[in-house]
N, C-alpha and C positions, 0 to 999 in steps of 0.2 A: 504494500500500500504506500504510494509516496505522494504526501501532502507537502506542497510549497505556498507560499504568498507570494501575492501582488504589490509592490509599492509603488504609488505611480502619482507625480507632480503635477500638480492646477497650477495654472494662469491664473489671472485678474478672468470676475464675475463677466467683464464686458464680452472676450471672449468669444467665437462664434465656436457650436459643439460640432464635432469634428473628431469622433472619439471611438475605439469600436471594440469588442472581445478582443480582435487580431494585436491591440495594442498592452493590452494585458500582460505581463510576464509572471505573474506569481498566482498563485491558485490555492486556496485552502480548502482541508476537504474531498472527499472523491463522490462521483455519479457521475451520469451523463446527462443531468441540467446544469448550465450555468449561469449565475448571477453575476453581478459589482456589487459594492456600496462604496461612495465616494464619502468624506468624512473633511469638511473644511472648517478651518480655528479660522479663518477672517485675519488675524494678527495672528505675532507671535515671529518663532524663528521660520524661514523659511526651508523647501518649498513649505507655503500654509497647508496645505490638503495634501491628504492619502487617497490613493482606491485599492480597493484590494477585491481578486476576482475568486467566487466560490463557491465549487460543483458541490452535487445533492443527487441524491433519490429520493421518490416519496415528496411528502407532505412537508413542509420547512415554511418557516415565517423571519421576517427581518428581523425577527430576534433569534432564532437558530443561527442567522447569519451572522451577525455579531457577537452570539457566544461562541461560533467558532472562529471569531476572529480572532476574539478577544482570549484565546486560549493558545494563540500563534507566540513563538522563540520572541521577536520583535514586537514588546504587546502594545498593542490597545485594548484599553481598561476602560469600563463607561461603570457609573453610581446612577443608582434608579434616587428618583425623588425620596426623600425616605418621612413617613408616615401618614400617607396618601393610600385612599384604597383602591387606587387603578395605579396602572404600570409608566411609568413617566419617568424619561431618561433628563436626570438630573445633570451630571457632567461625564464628559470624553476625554481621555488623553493617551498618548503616543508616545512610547519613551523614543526620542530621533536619538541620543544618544548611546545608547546602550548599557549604560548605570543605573537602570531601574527608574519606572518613572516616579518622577518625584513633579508635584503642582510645581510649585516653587520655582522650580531648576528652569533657568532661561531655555538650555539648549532642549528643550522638553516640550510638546504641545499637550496644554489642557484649560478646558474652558469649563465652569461653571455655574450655575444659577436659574433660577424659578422664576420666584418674586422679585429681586432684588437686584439683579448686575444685568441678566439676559435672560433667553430662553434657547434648546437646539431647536430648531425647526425639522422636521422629517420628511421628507421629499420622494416621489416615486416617478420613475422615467416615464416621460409620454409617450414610449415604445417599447413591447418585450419583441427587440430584435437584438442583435448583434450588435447594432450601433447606436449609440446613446442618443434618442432624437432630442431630449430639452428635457424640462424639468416641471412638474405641480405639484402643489404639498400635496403629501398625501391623501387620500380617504379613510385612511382608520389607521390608529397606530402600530408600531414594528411588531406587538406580541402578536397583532391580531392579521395583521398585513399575508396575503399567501405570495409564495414566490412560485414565479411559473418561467420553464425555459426563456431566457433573454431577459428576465427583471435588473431595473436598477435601481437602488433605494440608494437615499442621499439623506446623511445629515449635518446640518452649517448651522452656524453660529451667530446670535442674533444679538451683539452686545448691543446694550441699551436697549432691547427691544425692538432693534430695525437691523432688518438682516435680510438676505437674497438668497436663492438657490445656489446651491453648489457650482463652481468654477468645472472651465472646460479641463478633462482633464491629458498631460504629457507623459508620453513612456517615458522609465529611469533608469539605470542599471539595476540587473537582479544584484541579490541580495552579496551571493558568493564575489559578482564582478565590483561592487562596492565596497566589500571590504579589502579586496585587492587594490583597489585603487587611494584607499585611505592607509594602510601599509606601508603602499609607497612612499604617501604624502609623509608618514612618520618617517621611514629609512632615510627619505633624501630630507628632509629636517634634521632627524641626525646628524647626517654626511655635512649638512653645511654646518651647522654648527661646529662640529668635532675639525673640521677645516679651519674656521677660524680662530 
């Protein structure tokens, strides 16, 4: 069984979408459906947004998909509202650098809030195809949400209160070809230093 992720960089909301399965490189999860969810902080360290691509069999809701996100080596970790009697995704975060996500940690994406700072908004593609036609909040929330071959569910970030659908989103390097390249960025760091 070989489960991978997807990690994949958004633009600016302005953006035209231009996006499709083909552009996916990481994948959580096995079946023969496949879904995204795209996941944008608005601020924060850059790129702001993730997508991450996630096959299934059976019956699966935007929240099967984000718990198996959220159970990926590279996590994304989301807090439900807490003492509310419905399911309401309180806050999301990203560990970008690899030391465990911490709120706090600049180099770290996480956003949270209800009442008081923002709210996520929850978005579902205007197309179950391969390619991400655009964006409308959703019709019901992520527990209750079904995902069917080609869904794309999207959650952004509405500081203040005022917030937009999820950014178009850009392929990245997988995960192996990004730590290779960050390796380097360390050795030849070294190198010049220990030169001078």
């Amino acid at each position: 069984m070989k489960t991978t992720a997807a990690f994949i960089l958004l633009l600016s909301p302005a953006a035209s979408i231009a996006f499709g399965f083909s552009d996916v490189h990481y994948w959580v999860g096995t079946g023969s459906n496949r879904a995204a969810l795209v996941i944008d902080w608005v601020t924060g360290p850059g790129p702001r947004s993730v997508a991450i691509g996630y096959r299934f069999d059976g019956q699966k809701t935007g929240r099967d998909m984000l718990d198996a996100m959220s159970k990926m080596q590279r996590s994304i970790t989301y807090v439900l509202v807490p003492g509310v009697p419905y399911t309401a995704v309180f806050g999301i975060g990203y560990d970008r650098n690899g030391g465990g996500l911490d709120p706090v940690d600049p180099g770290d994406s996480y956003a949270e809030g209800w009442f008081t700072s923002g709210f996520w908004g929850y978005y579902e593609g205007t197309t179950t195809s391969e390619t991400l036609g655009g964006w409308k909040f959703a019709d019901s929330g992520f527990q209750d949400r079904l995902l069917v071959d080609g869904s794309w569910d999207g959650w952004a970030w509405a500081p203040e209160f005022s917030g937009s659908s999820p950014a178009t989103p850009v392929a990245v390097p997988e995960p192996a070809s990004l730590a290779m390249v960050v390796t380097g960025l360390v050795f030849l760091t070294k190198r010049k230093f220990l030169r001078d």
